[in-house]
N, C-alpha and C positions, 0 to 999 in steps of 0.2 A: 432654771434651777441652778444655786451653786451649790457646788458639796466642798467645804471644807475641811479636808480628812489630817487629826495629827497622830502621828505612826513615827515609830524608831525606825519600820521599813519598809519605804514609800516602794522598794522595786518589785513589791511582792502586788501591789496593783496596776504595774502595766500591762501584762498579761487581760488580765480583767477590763481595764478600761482601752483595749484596742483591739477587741473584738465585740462581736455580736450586736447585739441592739444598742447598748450603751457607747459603741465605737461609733453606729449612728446619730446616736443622739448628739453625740460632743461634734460631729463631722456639720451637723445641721444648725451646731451654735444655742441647741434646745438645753444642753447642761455646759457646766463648766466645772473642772475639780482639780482644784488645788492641794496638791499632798503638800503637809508641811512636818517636818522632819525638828519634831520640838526640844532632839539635842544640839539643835544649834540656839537655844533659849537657854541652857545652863550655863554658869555665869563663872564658873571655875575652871581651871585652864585647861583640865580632863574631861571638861564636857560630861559630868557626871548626872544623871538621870533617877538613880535608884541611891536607895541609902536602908542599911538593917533596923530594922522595928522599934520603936521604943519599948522597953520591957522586954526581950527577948524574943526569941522566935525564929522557926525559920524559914527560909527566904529572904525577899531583895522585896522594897516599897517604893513604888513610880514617889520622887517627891512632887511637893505642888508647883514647886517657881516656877520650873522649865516651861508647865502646861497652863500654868495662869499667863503667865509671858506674852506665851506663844497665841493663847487663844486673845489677849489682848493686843496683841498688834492684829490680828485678823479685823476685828471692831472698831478699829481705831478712826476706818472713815465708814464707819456702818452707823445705821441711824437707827433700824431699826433692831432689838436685838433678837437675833436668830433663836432657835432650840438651840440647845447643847450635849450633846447626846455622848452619855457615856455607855460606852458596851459593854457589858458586865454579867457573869452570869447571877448577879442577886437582882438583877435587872426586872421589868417587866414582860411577860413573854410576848416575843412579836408576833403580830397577826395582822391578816391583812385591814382588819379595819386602822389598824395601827399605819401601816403603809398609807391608806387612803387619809388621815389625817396629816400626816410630814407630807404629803404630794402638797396640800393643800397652802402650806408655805414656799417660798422663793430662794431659803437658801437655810440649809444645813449646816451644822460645826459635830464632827463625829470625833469622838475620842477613844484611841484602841491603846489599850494597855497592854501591859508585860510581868513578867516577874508573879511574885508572891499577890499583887493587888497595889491598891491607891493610896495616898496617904486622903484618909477619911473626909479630910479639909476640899480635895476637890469634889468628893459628891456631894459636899452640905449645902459649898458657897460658890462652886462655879456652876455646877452641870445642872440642866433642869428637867432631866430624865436620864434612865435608866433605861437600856435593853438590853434582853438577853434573847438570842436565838434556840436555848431549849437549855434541858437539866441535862447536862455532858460538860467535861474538861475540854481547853483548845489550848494551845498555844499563847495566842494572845488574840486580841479585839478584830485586827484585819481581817480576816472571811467573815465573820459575822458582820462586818462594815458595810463587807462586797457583799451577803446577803440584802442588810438592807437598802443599799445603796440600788440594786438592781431590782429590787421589788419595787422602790419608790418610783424608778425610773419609768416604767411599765405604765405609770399612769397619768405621766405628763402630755398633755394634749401634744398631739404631733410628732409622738416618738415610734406608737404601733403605726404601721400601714394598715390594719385594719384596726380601725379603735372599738370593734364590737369585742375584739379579744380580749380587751383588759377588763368589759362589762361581765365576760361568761365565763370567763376565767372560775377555775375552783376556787371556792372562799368567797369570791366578789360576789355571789349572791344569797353567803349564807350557808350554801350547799357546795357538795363536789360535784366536778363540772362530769355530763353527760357522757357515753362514750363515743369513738370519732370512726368514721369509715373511708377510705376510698378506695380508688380502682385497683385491681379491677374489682368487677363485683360476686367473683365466685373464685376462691384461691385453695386449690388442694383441697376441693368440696367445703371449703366453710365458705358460708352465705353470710351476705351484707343486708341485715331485714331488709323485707320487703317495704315496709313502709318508706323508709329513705329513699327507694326507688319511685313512690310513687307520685310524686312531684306534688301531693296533695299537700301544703304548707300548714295549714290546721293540724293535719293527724299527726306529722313531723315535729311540731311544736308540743304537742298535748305528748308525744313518745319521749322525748328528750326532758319534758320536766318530769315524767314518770322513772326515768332511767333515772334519771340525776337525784330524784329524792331516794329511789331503787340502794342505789352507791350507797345514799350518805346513809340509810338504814342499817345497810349491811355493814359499813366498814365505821362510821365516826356518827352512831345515832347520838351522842351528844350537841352536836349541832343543830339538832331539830328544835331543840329546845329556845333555841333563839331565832329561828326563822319565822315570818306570816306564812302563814299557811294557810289555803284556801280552802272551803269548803271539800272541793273536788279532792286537793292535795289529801286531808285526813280521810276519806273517804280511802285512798287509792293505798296509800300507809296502814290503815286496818284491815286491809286483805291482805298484805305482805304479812300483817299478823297474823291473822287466820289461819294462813296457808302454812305459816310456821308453828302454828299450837297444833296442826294436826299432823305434821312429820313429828313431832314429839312424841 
């Protein structure tokens, strides 16, 4: 995977890209990310970037040259052409299916803005999507970048040391992920169920997709809505109903 990231301020992702799993990734040659700092693309001798709105207003508007420029010399020996992804909060909101879709491409062109917003011309005619990380103000585009930047990463073969984690992950299948235990097995009298002790892998599995529909009922039952669901599963989800019409 390349991530091609253009930012006024690339030092705001090294922090980010030289630790944790994604400092692995880059160490193993599995990514590679080019910050590109797209006021060296403005063509005037002040390196200007932003310019005030047509028709008044206020704030400052990213112009387009710098970032059509900039995202043009990236292409320039590229054949195939990339997403282009501008981070925005009019954006579409990212999820992880969202994530599992850009894994599924080789390389990346992420645009983080600043200021008041875009001049309009780059969401029409360069960018071919939109994301926004949720309904809140930021600063500008870069954490939401490092968001998806590091959700994308998660799922490139050979980046977890255990690849079952990016499969069970919450969201990766629809639901929120199961709850976790370990040792030891009795802490200041709270007990670690018994089932997970019982090395019985059937009832372990059958406990873990009951917990995990358990979660998603209690805290995001709008996600049920888009999950298969098993016989078993509705069966096990109408007792969690039951057992709640009669605390009512």
């Amino acid at each position: 995977m390349r991530f091609d990231v253009l930012t006024l301020f690339p030092e705001m992702f090294h922090g980010f890209l030289n630790s944790s799993i994604i400092k692995r990734a880059h160490e193993k040659g599995i990514v590679q990310t080019n910050l590109v700092n797209f006021r060296e693309f403005a063509k005037d001798r002040h390196r200007t970037v932003d310019d005030t709105p047509y028709g008044g207003g206020g704030g400052m508007v990213l112009k387009p040259e710098p970032i059509f420029e900039a995202v043009d010399h990236l292409l320039q020996d590229v054949s195939d052409r990339p997403p282009i992804v501008l981070m925005s909060p009019q954006g579409e909101p990212f999820t992880q299916r969202k994530a599992e879709a850009l894994a599924r491409h080789s390389h990346l062109i992420f645009i983080c803005g600043h200021y008041e917003g875009y001049d309009e011309r780059i969401r029409q005619y360069l960018c071919t999507e939109e994301i926004s990380i949720g309904d809140y103000v930021l600063t500008g585009g870069e954490l939401p970048a490092m968001v998806v930047m590091d959700s994308v990463t998660r799922l490139i073969p050979g980046v977890l040391g255990n690849e079952v984690s990016a499969v069970t992950d919450s969201f990766s299948t629809g639901l929120l992920e199961h709850p976790h235990y370990t040792r030891p097995a009795e802490y200041r009298g709270y007990r670690v169920p018994e089932v997970l002790l019982s090395g019985h892998h059937r009832n372990i599995e059958k406990w873990r997709r009951q917990e995990s529909l358990r979660r998603t009922w209690e805290r995001r039952p709008d996600l049920l809505k888009s999950v298969e669901l098993t016989p078993e599963d509705k069966a096990f989800l109408q007792s969690l109903e039951r057992v709640q019409g009669k605390r009512e």
